[in-house]
N, C-alpha and C positions, 0 to 999 in steps of 0.2 A: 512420380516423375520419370519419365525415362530415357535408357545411357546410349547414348549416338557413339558409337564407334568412330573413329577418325583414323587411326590409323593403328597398322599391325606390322611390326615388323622380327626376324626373329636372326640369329645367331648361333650358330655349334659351339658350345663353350670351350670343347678345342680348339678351335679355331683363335679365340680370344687370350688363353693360358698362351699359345705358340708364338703370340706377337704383343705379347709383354714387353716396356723397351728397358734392357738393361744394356748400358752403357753405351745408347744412342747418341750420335752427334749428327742435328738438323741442319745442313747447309742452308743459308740464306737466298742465296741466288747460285746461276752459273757460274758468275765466277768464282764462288768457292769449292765448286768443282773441278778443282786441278787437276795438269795434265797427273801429277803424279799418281793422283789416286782412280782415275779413268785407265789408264795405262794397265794398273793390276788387271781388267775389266775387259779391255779389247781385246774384237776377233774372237770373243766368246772365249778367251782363258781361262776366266773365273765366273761360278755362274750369281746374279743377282737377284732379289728377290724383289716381286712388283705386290705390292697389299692395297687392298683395295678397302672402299668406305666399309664392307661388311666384315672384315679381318681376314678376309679369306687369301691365302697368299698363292703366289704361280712364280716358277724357277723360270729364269730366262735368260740372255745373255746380250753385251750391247757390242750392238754394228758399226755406231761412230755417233759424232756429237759434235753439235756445233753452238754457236750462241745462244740459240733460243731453242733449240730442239736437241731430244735425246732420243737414238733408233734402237729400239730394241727387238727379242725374236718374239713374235707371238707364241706365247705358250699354247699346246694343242689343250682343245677344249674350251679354251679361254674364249668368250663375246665381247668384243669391250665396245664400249656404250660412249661413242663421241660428246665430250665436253666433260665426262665422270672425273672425278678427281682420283690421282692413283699414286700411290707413295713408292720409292722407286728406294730399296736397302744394299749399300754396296758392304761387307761383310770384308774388314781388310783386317792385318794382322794389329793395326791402331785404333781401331775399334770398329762401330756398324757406323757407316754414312747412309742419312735420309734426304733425302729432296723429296716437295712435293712436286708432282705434274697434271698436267688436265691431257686425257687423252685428245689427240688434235684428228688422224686418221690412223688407217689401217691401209696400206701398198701391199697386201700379201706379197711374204709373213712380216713382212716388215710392220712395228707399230709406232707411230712417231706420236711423242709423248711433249708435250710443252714445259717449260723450265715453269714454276710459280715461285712467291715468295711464299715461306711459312705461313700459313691461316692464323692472323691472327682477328680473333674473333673480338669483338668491343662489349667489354666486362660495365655490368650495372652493380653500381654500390646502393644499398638499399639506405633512407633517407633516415630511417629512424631503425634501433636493433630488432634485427630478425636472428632467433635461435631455431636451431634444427639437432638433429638427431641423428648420431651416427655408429656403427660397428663393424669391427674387421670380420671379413667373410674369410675362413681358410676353407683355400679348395680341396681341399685331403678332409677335414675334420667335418665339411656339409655334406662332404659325399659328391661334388660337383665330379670328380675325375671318375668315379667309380661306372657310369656309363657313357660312352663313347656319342651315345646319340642324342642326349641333355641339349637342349637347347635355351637361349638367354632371350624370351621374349620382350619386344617392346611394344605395352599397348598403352594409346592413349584414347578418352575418350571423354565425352561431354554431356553432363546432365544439368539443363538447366544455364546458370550463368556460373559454371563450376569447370574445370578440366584437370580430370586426374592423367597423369604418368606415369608409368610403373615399370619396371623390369619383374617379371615371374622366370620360374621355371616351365620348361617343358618338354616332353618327347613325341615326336612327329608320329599320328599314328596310322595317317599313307599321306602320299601326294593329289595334290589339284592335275587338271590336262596339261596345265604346263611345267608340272614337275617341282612344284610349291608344295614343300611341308603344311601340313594341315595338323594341327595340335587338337589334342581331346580336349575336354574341359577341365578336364582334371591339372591344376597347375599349382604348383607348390611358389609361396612366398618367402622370398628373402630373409623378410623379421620371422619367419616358422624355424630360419635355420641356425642362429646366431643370435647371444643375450648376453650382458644387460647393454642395452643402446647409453650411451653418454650423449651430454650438449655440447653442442659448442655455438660460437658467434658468426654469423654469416657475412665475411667481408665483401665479395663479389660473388657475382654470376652472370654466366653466357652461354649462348646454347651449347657448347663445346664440357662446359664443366664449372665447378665451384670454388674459392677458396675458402678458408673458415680459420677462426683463432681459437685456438683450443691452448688449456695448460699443459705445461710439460708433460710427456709420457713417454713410454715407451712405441713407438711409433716408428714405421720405416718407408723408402721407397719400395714402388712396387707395389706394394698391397691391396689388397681388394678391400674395397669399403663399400658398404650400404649405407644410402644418405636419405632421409624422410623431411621433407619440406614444405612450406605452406604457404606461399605470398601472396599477398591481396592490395588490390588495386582497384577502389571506390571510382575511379576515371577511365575506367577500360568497359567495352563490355562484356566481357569476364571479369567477370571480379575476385576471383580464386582459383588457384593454379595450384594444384597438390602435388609433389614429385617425390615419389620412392625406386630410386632408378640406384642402377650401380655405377662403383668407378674405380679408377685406378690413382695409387696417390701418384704424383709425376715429382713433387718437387717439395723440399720441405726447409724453412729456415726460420731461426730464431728473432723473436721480437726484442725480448728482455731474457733477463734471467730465468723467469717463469711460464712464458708464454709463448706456444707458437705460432707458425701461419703454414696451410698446409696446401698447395691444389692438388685438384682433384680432378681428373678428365671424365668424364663421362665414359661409360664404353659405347653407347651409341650418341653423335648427337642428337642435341632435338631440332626438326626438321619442322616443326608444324608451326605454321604463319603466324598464326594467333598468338602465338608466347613470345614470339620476337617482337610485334606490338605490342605488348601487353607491359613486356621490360622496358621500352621505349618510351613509354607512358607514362610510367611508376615511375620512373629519373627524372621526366621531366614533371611531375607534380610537385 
């Protein structure tokens, strides 16, 4: 039977290590963009940082701001892709503030960026239990840091009424004409770098990321996780959706005395049409 590629996407795992959130605070809207904390920020005083869907971050500084828009400096180099969603880090002495924005245009150099509310994505509870499999990835002890040019590939692809999802490794070995990393074949797996995988119970999932109940452990924010999953849905046509993707833990609190709940974001979402049907489906059967 054979495997249809659908999509390739990839990542500098620098890039990804750099924009780890510790001790992020998501504004909701503009107005919790106060004048107080915009103030440190004008007239380019302080510089902020704009990250984008692929983690890749650009220093910039803001010009002013009003209800619905934020002006900032185009960073040189920078293309930005009207309607792309772009996280906008103001880095104060109370901690890092996030807003999301959807780039609206480009005034050279000027780049007016739209106010959003936080993405929040609509989590599917599976109807009957799904377990999965998971283990802490350290990036000092796989070797992730030890090359600069490592990249975190995301491929998905289709054999059949099946669709796997994967994050590998990989190192770029030249560019396409338009200056697109092209990877050898040679790609190292996740579960090649980290043992013994544990279960846990799959409470939600969205394209964004997972939660799961697992028993008490030693467990922390921030960490890297590799998660291996398998849901099937007899009413889609896929009927099996495999994911071995990475993530980041974001958030973690107690059930009971023995038990916790953990999310997990994804480091890339998943973008592909098919799986967001497919979880749409599955909830409502």
């Amino acid at each position: 039977m054979s495997v249809i590629e659908i999509k390739k996407e990839s990542i500098p795992i620098h890039n990804v290590l750099s924009t780890l959130p510790r001790a992020h605070q998501y504004l909701s809207s503009s107005d919790k963009l106060t004048e107080q904390i915009v103030n440190e920020f004008k007239r380019g005083s302080k510089p902020i940082k704009l990250i984008t869907q692929q983690k890749i971050v650009w220093t910039s500084a803001v010009v002013y701001n009003d209800r619905d828009f934020l002006y900032v400096r185009l960073p040189p180099e920078f293309e930005p892709e009207t309607g792309a969603l772009l996280l906008v880090q103001f880095p104060t002495k109370d901690g890092n503030y996030i807003i999301q924005t959807l780039i609206h245009k480009l005034n050279q150099p000027i780049l007016y960026l739209k106010f959003q509310e936080p993405r929040r994505d609509v989590r599917y509870q599976p109807l009957s239990r799904i377990d999965l499999e998971y283990a802490e990835v350290n990036p000092k002890a796989s070797g992730l840091l030890d090359d600069e040019s490592i990249h975190i590939i995301r491929l998905a692809e289709e054999s059949g009424r099946k669709i796997f999802v994967s994050d590998t490794l990989g190192v770029p070995k030249t560019e396409d004409e338009d200056g697109k990393p092209i990877f050898s074949d040679h790609q190292k797996k996740f579960y090649d770098l980290q043992s013994p995988y544990k279960k846990a119970g799959l409470h939600d999932i969205s394209p964004g990321g997972v939660s799961i109940n697992f028993d008490n452990g030693e467990i922390h924010k921030h960490t890297f996780m590799h998660i291996h999953l398998t849901l099937e849905n007899e009413n889609h046509i896929i009927k099996e959706i495999e994911l071995s993707l990475l993530g980041i833990i974001c958030n973690i609190f107690p059930l009971d005395e023995k038990s916790l709940r953990c999310g997990i974001s994804f480091i890339n979402r998943i973008t592909i049409e098919s799986f967001r049907t497919f979880l749409q489906q599955m909830n409502a059967s």
